[in-house]
TIZAKOL-443380 format. One record per atom (N, C-alpha, C): residue in one letter; x, y, z; atom name. Coordinates in steps of 0.2 Angstrom, whole numbers, plus 2048, in hexadecimal, padded with zeros to 3 digits. Each point is the difference from the previous one (the first is absolute). Example, Ala and Ser with C-alpha at 12.3 -4.5 7.8 and 13.67 -1.06 7.14 Angstrom:
2
<"a"; <842; 7E4; 827>; "N">
<"a"; <7FC; 806; 800>; "CA">
<"a"; <804; 806; 800>; "C">
<"s"; <7FE; 805; 7FC>; "N">
<"s"; <804; 806; 801>; "CA">
<"s"; <7FC; 805; 803>; "C">
This chain:
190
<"x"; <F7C; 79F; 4D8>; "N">
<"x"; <7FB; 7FC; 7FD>; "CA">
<"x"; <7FB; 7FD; 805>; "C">
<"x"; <7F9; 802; 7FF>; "N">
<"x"; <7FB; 7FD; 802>; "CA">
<"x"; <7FF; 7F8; 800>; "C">
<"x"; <800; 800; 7F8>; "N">
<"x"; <7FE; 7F8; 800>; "CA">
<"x"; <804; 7FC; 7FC>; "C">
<"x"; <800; 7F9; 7FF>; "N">
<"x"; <802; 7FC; 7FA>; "CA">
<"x"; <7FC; 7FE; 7FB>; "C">
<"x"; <7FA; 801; 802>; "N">
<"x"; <7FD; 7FC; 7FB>; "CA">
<"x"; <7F7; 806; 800>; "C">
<"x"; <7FF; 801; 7FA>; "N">
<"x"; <7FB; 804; 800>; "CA">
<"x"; <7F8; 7FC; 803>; "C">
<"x"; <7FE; 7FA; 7FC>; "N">
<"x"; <7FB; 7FD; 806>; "CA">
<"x"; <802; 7F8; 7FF>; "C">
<"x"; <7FE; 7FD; 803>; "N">
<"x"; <805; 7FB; 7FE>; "CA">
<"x"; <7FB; 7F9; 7FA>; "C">
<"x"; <7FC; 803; 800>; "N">
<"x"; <7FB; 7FD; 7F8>; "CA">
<"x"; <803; 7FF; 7FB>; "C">
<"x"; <804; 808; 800>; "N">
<"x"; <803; 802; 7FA>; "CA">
<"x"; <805; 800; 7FF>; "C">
<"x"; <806; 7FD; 805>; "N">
<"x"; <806; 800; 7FF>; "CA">
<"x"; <803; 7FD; 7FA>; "C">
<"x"; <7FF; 7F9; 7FF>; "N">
<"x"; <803; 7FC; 7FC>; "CA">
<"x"; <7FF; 802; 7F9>; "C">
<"x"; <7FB; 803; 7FE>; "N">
<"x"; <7FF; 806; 7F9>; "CA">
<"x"; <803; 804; 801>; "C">
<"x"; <803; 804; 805>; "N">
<"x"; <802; 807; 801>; "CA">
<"x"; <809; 7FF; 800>; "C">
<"x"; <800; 7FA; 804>; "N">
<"x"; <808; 7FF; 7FF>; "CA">
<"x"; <801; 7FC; 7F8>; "C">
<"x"; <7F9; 7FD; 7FC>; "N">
<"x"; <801; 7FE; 7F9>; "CA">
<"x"; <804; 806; 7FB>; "C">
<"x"; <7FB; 806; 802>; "N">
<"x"; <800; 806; 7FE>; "CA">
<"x"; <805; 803; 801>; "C">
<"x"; <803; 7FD; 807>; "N">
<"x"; <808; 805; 7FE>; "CA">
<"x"; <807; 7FE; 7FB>; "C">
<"x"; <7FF; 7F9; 802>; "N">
<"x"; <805; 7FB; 7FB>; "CA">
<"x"; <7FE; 802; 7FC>; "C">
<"x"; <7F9; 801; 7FB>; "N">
<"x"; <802; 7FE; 7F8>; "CA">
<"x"; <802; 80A; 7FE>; "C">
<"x"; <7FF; 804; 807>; "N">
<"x"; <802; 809; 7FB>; "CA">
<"x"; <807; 7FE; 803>; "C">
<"x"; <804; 7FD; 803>; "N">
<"x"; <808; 800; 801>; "CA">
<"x"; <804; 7FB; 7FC>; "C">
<"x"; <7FA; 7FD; 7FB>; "N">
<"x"; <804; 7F9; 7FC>; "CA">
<"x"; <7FA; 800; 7F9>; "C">
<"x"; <801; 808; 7FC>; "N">
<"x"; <7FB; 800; 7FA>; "CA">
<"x"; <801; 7FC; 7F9>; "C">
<"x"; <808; 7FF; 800>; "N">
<"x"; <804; 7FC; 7FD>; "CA">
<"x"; <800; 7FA; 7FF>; "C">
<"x"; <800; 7FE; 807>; "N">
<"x"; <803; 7F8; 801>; "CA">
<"x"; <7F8; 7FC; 801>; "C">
<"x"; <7FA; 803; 802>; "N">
<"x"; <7FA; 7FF; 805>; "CA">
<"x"; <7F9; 801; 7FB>; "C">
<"x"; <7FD; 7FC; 7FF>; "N">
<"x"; <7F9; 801; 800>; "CA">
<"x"; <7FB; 7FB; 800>; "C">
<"x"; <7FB; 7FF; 804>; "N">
<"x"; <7FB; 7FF; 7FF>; "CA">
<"x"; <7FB; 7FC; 7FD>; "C">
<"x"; <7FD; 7F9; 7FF>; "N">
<"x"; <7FC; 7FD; 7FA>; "CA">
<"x"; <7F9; 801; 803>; "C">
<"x"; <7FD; 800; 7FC>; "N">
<"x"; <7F5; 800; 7FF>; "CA">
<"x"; <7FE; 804; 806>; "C">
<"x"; <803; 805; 7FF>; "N">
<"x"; <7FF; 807; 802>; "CA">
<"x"; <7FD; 800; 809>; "C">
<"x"; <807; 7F9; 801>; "N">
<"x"; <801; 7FF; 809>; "CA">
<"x"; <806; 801; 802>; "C">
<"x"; <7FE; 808; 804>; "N">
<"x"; <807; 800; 803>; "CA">
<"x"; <806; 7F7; 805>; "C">
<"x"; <7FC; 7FD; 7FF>; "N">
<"x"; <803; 7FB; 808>; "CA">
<"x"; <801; 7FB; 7F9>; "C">
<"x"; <801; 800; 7FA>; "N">
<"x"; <801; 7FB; 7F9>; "CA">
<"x"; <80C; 805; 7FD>; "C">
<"x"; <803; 800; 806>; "N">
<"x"; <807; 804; 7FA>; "CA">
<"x"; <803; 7FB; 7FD>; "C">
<"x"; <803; 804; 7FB>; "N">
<"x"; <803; 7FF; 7F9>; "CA">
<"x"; <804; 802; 800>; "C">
<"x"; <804; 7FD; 7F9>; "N">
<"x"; <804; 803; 7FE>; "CA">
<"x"; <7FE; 804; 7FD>; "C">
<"x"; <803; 808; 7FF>; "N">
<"x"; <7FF; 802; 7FA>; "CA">
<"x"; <806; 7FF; 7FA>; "C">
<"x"; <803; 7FC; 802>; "N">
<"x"; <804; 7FD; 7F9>; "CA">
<"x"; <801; 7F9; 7FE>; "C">
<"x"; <7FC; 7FE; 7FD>; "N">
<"x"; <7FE; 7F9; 801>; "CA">
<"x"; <804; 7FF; 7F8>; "C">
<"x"; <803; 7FA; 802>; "N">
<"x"; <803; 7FD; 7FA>; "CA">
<"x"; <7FE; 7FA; 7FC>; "C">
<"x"; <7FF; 7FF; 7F8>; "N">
<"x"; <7FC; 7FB; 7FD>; "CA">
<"x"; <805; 7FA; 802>; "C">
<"x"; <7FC; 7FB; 7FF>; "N">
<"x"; <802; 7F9; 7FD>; "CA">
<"x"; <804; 7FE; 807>; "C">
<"x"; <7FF; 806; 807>; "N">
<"x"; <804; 7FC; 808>; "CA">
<"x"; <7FC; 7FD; 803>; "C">
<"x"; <802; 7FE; 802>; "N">
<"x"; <7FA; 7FC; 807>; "CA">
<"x"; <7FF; 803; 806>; "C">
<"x"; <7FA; 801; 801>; "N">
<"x"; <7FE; 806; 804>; "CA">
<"x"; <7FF; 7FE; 808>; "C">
<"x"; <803; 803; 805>; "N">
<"x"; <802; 7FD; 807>; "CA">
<"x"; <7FC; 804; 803>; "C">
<"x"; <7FC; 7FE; 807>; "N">
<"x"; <7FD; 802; 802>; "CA">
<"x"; <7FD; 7FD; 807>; "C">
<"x"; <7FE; 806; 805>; "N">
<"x"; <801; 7FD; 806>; "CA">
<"x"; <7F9; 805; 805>; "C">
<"x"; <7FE; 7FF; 805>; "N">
<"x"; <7FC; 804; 805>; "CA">
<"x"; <7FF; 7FF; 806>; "C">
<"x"; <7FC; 804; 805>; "N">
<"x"; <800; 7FD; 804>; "CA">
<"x"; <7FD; 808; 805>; "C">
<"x"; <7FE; 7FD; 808>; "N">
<"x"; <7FF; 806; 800>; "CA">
<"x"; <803; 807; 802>; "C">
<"x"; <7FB; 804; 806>; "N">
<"x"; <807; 808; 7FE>; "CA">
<"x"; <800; 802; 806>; "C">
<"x"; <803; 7FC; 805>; "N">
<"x"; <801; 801; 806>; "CA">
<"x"; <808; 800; 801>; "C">
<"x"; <803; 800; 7FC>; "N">
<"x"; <808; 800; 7FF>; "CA">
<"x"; <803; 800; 7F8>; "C">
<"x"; <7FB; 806; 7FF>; "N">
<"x"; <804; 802; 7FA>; "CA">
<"x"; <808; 806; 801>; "C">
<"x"; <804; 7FE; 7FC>; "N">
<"x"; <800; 801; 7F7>; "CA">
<"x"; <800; 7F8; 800>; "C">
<"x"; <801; 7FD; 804>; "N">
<"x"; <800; 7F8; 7FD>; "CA">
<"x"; <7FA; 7FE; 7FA>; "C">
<"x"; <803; 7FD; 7FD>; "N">
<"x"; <7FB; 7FD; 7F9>; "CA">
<"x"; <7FF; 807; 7FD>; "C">
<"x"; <7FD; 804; 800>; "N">
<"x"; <7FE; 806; 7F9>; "CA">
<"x"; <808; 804; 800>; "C">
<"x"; <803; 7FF; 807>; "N">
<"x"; <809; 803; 7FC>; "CA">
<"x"; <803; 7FD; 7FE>; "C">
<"x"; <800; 7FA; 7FD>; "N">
<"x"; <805; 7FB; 7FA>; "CA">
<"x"; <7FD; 800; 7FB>; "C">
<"x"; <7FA; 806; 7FC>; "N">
<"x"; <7FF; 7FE; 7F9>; "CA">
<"x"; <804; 808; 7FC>; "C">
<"x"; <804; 7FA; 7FE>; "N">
<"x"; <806; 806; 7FB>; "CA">
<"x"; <804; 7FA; 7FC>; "C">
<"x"; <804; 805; 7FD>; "N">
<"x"; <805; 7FD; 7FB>; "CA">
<"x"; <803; 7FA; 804>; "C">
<"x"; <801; 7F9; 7FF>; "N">
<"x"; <804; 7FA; 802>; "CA">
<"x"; <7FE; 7FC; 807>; "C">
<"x"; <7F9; 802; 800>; "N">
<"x"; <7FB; 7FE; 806>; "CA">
<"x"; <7FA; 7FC; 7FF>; "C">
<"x"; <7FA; 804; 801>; "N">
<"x"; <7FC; 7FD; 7FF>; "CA">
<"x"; <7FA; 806; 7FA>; "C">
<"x"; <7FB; 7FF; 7FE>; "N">
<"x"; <7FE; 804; 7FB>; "CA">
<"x"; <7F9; 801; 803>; "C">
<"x"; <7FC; 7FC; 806>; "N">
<"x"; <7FC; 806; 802>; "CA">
<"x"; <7FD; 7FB; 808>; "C">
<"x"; <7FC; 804; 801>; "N">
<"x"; <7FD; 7FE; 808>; "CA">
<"x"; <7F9; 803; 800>; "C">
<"x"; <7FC; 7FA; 805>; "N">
<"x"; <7FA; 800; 803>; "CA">
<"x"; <801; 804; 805>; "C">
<"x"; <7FC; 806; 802>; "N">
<"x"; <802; 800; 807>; "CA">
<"x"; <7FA; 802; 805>; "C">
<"x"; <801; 7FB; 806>; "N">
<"x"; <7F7; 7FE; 803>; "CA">
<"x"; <800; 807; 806>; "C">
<"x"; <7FD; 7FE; 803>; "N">
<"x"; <7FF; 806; 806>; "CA">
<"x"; <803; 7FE; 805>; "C">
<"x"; <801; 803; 806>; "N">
<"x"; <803; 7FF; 805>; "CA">
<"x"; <801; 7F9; 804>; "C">
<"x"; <804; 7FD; 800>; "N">
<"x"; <802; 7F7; 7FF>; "CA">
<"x"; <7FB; 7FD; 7FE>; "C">
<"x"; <7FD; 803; 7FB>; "N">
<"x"; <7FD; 7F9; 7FC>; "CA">
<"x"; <801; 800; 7F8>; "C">
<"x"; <7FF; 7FB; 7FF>; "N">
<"x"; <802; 7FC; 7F9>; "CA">
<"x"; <7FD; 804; 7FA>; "C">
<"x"; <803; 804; 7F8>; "N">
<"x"; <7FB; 803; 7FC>; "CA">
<"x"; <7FE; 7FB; 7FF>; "C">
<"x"; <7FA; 801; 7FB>; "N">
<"x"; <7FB; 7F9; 7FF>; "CA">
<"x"; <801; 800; 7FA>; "C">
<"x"; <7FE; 7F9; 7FC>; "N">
<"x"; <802; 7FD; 7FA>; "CA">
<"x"; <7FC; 806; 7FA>; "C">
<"x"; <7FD; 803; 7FE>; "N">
<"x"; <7FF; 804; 7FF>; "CA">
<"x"; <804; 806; 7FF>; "C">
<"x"; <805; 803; 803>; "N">
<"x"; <803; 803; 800>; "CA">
<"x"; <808; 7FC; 7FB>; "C">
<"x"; <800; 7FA; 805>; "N">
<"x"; <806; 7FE; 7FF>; "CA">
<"x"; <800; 7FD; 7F7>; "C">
<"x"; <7F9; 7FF; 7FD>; "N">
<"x"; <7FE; 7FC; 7FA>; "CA">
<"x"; <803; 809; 7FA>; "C">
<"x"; <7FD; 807; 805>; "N">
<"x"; <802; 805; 7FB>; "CA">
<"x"; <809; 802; 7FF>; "C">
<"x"; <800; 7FD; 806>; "N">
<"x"; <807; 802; 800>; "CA">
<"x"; <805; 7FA; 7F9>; "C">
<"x"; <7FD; 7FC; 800>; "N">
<"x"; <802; 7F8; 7FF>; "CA">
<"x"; <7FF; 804; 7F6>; "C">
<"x"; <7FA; 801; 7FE>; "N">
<"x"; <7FD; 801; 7F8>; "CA">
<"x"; <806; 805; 7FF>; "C">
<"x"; <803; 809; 806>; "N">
<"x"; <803; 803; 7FE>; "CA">
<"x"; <807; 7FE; 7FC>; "C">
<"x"; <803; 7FD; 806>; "N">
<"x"; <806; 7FE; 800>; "CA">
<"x"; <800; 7F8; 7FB>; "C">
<"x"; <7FB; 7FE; 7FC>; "N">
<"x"; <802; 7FC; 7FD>; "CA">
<"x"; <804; 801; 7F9>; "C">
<"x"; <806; 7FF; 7FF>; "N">
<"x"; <802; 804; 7F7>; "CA">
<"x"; <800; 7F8; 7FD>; "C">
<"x"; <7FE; 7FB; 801>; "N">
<"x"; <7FE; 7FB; 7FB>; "CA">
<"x"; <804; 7FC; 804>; "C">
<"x"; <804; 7FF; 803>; "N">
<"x"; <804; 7F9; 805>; "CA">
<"x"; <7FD; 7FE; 803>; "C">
<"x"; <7FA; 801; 804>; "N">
<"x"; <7FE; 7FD; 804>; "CA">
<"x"; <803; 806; 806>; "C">
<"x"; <7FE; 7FE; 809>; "N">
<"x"; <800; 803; 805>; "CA">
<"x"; <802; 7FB; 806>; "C">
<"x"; <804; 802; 804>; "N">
<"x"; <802; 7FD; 804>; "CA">
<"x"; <800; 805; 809>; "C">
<"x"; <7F7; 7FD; 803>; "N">
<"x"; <803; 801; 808>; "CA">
<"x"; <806; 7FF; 806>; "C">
<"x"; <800; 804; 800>; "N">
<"x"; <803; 7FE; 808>; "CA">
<"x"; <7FE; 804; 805>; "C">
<"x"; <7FF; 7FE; 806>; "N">
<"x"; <7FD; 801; 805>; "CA">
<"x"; <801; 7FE; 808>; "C">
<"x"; <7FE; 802; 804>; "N">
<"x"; <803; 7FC; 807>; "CA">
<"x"; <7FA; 7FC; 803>; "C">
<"x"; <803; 7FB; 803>; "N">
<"x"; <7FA; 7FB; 803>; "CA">
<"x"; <7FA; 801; 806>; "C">
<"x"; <7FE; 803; 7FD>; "N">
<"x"; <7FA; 803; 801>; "CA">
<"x"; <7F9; 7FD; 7FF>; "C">
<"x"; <7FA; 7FE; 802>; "N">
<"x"; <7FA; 7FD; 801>; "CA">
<"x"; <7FC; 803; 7FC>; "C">
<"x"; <7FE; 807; 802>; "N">
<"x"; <7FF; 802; 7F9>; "CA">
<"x"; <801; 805; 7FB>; "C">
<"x"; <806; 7FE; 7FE>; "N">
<"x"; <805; 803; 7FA>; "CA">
<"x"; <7FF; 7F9; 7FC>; "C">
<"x"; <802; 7FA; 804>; "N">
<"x"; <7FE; 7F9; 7FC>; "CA">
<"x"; <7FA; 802; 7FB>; "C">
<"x"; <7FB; 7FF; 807>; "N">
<"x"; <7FB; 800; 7FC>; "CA">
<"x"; <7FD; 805; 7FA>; "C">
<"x"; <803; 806; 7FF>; "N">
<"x"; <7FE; 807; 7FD>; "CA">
<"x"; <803; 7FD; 7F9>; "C">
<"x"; <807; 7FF; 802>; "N">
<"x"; <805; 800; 7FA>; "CA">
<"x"; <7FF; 7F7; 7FC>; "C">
<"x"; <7FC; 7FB; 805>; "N">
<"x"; <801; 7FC; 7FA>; "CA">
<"x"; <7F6; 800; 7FC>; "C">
<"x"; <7FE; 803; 804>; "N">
<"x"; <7FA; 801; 7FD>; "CA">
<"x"; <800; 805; 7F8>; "C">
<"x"; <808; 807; 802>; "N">
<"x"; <7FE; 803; 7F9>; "CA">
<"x"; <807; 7FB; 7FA>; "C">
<"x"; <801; 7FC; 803>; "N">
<"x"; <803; 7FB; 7FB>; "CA">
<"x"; <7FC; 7FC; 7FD>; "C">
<"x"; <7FA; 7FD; 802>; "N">
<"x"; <7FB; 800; 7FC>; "CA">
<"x"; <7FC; 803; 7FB>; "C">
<"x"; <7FE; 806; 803>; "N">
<"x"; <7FF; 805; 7FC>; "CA">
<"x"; <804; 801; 7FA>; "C">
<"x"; <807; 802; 802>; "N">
<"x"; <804; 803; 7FB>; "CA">
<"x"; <800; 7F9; 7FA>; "C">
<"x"; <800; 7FA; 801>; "N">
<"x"; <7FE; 7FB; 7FC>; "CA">
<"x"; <7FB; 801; 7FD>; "C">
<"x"; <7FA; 800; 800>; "N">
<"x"; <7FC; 803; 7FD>; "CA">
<"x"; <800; 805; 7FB>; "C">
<"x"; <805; 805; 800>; "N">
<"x"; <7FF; 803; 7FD>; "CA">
<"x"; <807; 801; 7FA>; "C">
<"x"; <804; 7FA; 801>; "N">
<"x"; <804; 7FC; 7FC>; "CA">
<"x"; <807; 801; 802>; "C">
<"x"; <801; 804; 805>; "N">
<"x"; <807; 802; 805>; "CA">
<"x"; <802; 7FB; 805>; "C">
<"x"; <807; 7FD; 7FC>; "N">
<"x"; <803; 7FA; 806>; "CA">
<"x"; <803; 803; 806>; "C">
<"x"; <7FF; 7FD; 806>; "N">
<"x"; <802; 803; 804>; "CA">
<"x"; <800; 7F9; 805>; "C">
<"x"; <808; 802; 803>; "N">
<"x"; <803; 7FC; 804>; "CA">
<"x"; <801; 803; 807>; "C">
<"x"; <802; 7FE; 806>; "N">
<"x"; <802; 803; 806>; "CA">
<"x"; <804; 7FD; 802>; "C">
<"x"; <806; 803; 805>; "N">
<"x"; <801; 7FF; 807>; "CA">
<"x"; <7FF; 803; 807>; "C">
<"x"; <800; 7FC; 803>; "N">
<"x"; <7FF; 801; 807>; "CA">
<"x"; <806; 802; 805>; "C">
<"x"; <801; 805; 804>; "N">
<"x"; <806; 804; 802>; "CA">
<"x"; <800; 7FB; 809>; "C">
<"x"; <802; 7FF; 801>; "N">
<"x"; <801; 7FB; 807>; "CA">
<"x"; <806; 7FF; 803>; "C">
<"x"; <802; 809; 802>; "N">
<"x"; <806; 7FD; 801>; "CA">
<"x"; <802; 803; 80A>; "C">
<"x"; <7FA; 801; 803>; "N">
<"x"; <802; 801; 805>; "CA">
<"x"; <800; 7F9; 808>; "C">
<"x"; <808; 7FF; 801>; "N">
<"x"; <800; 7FA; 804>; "CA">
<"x"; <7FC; 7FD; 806>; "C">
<"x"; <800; 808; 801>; "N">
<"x"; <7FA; 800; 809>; "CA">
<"x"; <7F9; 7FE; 7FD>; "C">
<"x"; <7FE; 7FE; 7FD>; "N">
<"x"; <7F8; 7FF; 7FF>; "CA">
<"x"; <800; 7F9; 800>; "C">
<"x"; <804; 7FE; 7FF>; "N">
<"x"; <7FE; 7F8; 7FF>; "CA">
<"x"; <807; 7FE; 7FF>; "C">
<"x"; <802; 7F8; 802>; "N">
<"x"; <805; 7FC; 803>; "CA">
<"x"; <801; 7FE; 7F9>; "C">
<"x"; <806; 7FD; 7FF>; "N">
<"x"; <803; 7FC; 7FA>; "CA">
<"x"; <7FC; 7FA; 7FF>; "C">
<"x"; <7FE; 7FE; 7F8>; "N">
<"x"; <7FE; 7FB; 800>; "CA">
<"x"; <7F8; 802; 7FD>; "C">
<"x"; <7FF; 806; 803>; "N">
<"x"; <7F8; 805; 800>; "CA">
<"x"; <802; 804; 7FB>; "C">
<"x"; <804; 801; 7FC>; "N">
<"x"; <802; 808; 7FD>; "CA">
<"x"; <7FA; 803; 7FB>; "C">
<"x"; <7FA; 7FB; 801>; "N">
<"x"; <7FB; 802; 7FB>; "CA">
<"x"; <7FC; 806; 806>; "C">
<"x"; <801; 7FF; 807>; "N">
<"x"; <7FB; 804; 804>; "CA">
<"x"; <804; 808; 801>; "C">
<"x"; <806; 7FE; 7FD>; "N">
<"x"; <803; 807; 802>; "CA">
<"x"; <7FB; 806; 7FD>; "C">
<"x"; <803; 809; 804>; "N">
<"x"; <7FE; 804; 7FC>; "CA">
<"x"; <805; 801; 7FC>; "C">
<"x"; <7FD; 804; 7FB>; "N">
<"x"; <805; 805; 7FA>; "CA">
<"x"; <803; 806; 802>; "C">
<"x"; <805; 802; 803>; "N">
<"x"; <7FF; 806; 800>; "CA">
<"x"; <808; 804; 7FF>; "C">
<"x"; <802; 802; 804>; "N">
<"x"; <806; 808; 7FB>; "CA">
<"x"; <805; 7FB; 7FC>; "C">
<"x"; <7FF; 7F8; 7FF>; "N">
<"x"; <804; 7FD; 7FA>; "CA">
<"x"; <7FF; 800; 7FC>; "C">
<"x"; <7FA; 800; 7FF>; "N">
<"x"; <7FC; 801; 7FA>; "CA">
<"x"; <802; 806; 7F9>; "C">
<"x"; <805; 805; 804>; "N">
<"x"; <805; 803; 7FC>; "CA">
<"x"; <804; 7FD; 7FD>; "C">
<"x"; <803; 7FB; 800>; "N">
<"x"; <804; 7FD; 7FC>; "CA">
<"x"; <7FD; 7FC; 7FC>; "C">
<"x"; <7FA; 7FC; 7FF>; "N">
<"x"; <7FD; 7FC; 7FB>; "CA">
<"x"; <7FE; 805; 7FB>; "C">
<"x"; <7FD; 807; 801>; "N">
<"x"; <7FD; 806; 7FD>; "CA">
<"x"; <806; 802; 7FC>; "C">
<"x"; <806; 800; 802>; "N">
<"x"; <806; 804; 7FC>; "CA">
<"x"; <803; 7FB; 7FC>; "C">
<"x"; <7FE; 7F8; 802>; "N">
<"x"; <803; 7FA; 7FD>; "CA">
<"x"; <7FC; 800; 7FA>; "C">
<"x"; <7FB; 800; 801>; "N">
<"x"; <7F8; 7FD; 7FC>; "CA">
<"x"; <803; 809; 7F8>; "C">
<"x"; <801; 805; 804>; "N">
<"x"; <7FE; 807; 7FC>; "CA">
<"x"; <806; 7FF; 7FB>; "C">
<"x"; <807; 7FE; 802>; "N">
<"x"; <806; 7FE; 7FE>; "CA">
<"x"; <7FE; 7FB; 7FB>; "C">
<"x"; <7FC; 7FB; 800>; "N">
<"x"; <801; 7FC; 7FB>; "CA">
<"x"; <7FA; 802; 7FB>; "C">
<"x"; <7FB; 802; 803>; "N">
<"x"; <7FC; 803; 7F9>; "CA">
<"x"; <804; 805; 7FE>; "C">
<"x"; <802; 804; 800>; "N">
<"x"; <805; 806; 7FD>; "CA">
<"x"; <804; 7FD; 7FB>; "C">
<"x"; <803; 7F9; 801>; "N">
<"x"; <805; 7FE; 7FC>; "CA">
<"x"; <7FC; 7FC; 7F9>; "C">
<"x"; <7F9; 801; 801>; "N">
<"x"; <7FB; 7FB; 7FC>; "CA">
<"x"; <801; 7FA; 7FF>; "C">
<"x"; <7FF; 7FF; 807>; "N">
<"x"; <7FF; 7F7; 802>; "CA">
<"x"; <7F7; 7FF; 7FE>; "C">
<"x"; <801; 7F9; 801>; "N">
<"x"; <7F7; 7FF; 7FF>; "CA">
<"x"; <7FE; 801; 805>; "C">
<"x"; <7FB; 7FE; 802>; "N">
<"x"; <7FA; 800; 806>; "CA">
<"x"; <802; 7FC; 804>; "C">
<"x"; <802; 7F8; 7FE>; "N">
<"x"; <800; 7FB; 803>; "CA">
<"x"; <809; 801; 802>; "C">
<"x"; <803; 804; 7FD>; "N">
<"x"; <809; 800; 803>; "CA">
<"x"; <7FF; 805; 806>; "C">
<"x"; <7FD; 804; 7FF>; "N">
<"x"; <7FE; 808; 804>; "CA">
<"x"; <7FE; 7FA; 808>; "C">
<"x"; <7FC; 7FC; 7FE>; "N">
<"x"; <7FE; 7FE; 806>; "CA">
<"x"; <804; 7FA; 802>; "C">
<"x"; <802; 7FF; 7FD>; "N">
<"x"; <805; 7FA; 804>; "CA">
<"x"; <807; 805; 806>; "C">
<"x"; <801; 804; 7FA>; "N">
<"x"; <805; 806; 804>; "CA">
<"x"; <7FD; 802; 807>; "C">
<"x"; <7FA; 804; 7FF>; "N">
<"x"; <7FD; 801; 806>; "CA">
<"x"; <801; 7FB; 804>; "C">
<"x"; <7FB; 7F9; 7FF>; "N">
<"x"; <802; 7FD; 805>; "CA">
<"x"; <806; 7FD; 803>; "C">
<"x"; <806; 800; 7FC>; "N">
<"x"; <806; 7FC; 802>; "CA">
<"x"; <801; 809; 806>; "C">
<"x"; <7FF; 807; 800>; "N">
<"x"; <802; 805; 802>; "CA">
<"x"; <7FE; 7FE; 807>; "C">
<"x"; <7F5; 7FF; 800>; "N">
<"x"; <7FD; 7FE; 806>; "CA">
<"x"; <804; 7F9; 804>; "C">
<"x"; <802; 7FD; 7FD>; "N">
<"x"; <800; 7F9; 804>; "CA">
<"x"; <807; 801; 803>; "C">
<"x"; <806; 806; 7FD>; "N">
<"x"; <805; 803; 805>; "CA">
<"x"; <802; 803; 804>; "C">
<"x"; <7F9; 803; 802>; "N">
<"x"; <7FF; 808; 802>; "CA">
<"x"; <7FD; 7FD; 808>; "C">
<"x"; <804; 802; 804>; "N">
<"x"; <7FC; 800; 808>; "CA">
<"x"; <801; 806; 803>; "C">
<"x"; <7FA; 801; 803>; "N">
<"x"; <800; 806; 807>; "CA">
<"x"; <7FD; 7FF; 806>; "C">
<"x"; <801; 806; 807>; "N">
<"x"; <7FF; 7FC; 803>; "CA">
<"x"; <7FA; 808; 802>; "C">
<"x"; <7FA; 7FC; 804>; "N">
<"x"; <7FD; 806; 801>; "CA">
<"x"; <7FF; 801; 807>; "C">
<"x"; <800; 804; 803>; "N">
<"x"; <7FF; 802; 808>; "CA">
<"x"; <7FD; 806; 801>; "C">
């Protein structure tokens, strides 16, 4: 092998492009953006989970949307945040009428991308709640837990949150779940 990556402009489409031909079933795409995944099996009347971030360390975020997870993801460019934009198409696909619930990791501009398409998504008459993923120790001291990152614990609020929509809890039980998962959950990062 020559290379990993054909140019690197084009990677993050290019590696979009391979996920959704090895996941034609489980994977597609909204408003005809590759970096908007979905489910292709979206369920009425659940509440629709959803998360993004950037793609410097994928399959994180776009590899948890499937059955008892989450139902779609933004995904931005290389460490940086998708913009609300994306995250508001992902938000209309996956909404079956419950309302939507982020989660995401504590991030500066993920905050800002994700609470700005909450806004939006209000506008357009889709409730939408979030939590905030802050489970890594080494970022910040006890006492601080709001400055921490989000990061590989964030699996466990994702499988908490997907678990309780599945069982067609509300929006508002879905996130109480998530958070009691987050406010559990520590890691340590080095």
């Amino acid at each position: 092998m020559k290379k990993f990556i054909n140019a690197p402009e084009h990677f993050v489409d290019e590696m979009l492009e391979g996920i959704y031909a090895a996941h034609p079933q489980q994977l597609k795409y909204a408003a005809g953006d590759l970096r908007c995944v979905v489910t292709a099996r979206p369920v009425k009347g659940k509440v629709g989970i959803a998360t993004g971030g950037g793609s410097g360390h994928l399959p994180l975020f776009l590899g948890y949307v499937g059955e008892g997870l989450l139902d779609g993801c933004a995904v931005g460019g290389v460490f940086q945040s998708p913009s609300a934009d994306q995250m508001l198409e992902v938000t209309k696909t996956i909404d079956q009428g419950a309302g939507v619930l982020y989660i995401y990791g504590n991030y500066t501009g993920d905050i800002m991308n994700f609470d700005m398409a909450t806004e939006m998504a209000d506008m357009e008459g889709i409730r939408v709640v979030s939590v905030v993923g802050n489970d890594d120790v080494a970022s910040s001291i006890q006492r601080e837990e709001h400055k921490r990152r989000g990061v590989a614990g964030i699996f466990f609020v994702y499988k908490a949150a997907g678990a309780a929509a599945a069982e067609g809890m509300p929006l508002d039980e879905v996130k109480r779940v998530a958070e009691k998962a987050c406010a559990n959950v520590r890691t340590m990062g080095v």
